[in-house]
C-alpha positions as CSV (number, residue, x, y, z in Angstrom):
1,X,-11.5,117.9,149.7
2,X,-9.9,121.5,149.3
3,X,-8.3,122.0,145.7
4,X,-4.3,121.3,146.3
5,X,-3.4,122.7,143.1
6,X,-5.5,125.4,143.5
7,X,-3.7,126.3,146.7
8,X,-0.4,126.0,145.4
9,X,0.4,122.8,146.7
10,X,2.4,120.1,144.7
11,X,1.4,116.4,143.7
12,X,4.6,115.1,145.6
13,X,4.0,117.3,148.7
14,X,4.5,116.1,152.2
15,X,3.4,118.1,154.5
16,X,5.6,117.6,158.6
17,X,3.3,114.7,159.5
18,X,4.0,112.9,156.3
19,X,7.8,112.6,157.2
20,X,9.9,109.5,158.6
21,X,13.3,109.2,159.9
22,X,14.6,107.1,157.4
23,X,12.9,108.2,154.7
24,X,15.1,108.5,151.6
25,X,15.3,110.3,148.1
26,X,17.9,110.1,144.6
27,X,17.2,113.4,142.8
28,X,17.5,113.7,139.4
29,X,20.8,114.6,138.1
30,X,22.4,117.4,136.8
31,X,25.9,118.0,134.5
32,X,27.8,121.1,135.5
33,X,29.1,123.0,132.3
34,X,31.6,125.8,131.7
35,X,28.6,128.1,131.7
36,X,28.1,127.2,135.0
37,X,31.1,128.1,136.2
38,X,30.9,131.7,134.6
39,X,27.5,132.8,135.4
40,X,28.5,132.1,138.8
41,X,31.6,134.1,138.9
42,X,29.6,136.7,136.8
43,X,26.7,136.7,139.3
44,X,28.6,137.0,142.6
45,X,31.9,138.2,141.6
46,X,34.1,135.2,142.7
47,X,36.6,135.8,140.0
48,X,39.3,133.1,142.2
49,X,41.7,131.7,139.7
50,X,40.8,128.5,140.6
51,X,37.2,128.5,139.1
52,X,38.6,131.2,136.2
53,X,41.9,130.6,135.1
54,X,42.3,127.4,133.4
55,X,46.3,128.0,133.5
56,X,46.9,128.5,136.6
57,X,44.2,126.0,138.1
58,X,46.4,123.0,136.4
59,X,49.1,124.1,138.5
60,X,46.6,123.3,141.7
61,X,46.1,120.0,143.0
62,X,42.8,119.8,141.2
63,X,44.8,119.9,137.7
64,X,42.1,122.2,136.8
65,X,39.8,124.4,137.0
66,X,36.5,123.7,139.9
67,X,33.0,124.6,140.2
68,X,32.5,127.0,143.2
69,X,31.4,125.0,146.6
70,X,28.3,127.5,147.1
71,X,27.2,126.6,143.7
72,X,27.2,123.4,144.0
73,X,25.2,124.0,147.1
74,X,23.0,125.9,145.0
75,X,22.4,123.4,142.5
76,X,21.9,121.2,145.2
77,X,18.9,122.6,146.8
78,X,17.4,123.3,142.9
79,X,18.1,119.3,142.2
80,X,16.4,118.9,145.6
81,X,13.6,121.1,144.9
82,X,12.9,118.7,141.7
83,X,11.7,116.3,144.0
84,X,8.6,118.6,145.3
85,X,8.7,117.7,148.6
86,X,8.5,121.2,149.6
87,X,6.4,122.7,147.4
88,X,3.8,124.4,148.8
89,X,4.4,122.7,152.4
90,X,7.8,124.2,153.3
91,X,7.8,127.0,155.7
92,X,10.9,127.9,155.8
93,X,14.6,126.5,155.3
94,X,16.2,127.1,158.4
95,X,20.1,126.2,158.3
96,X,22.5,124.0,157.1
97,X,25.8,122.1,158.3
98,X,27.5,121.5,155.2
99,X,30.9,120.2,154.6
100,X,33.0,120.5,151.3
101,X,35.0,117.0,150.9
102,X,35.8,116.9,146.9
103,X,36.1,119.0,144.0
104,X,33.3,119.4,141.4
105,X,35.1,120.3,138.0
106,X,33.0,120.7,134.6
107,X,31.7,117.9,133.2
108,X,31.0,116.0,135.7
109,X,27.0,114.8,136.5
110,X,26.0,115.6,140.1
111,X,22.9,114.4,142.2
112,X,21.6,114.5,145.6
113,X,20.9,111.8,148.3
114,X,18.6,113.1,150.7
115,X,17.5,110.7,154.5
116,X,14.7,112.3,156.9
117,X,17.3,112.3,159.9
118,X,15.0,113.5,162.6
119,X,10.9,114.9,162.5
120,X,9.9,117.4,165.8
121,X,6.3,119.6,166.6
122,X,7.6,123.1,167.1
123,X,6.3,124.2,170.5
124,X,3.6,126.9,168.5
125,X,2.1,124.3,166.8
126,X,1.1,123.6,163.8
127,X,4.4,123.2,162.1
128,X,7.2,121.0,162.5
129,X,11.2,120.6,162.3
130,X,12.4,117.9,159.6
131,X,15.8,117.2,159.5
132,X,17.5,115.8,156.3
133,X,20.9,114.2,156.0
134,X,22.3,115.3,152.5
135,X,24.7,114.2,149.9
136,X,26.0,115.8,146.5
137,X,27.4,113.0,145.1
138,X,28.6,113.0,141.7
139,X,28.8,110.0,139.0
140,X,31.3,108.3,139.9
141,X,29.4,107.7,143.7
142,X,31.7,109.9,145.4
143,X,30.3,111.8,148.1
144,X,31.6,116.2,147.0
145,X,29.7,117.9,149.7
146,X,27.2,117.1,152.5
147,X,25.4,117.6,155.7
148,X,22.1,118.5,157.5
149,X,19.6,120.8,155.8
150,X,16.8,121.7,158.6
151,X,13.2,123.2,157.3
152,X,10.2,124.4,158.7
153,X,7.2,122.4,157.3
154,X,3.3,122.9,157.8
155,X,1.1,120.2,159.7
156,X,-1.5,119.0,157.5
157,X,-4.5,121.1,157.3
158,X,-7.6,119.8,159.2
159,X,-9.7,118.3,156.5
């Protein structure tokens, strides 16, 4: 048997035959902090009153300020890649349909859902399509953002 570790592979690894529709995870979870918030507007340069100025975002309908939706995303796929699913095994991540459906404010402790939706052999072979249904919930159960994440995933190597 070839050395996994060796090769960069992960204990939890599946590679595309692994996969079944149905299969579910629970990530670990995650609380988003006021640093968060900053180091995001610092490192992209969405400096939107809403996720910056306290004052004005009580006057919003969130009564405060909220965690950007693409770093929640972010922190999403980092919560996801806790599982190591994909580690060593993913090809490549291939798109997204994500909706946005409720705020994520500072403070609050976020974790992902994650359901193999759909499994398909790429025509090159080899490699397959595994489709995920996800959800960010966060601890109160509610459902913040979701949708399909699709990735490319290698076949598991002759032995």
């Amino acid at each position: 048997m070839k050395d996994l570790k060796a090769a960069g592979i992960g204990q939890n690894a599946k590679y595309f035959d692994d996969f079944k529709v149905g299969e579910e995870w629970l990530t670990p979870r995650r609380t988003i902090t006021e640093a968060d918030i900053v180091m995001f507007s610092g490192l992209t340069g969405d400096f939107n009153p809403i996720h910056t100025d306290e004052e004005f975002a009580k006057t919003t309908q969130f009564g405060g300020r909220i965690f950007q939706g693409p770093a929640a995303f972010a922190v999403a796929t980092g919560l996801e890649s806790r599982l190591g699913i994909k580690e060593g095994t993913a090809i490549a991540f291939l798109g997204m349909n994500w909706n946005l459906k409720a705020p994520i404010m500072a403070g609050d402790t976020i974790h992902v859902y994650q359901r193999v939706e759909s499994v398909r052999p790429t025509s090159k072979g080899g490699r397959g399509i595994v489709t995920f249904w996800v959800e960010l919930r966060n601890h109160r159960g509610e459902v913040c953002q979701d949708g399909e994440w699709k990735v490319m995933f290698a076949c598991r190597p002759d032995a």
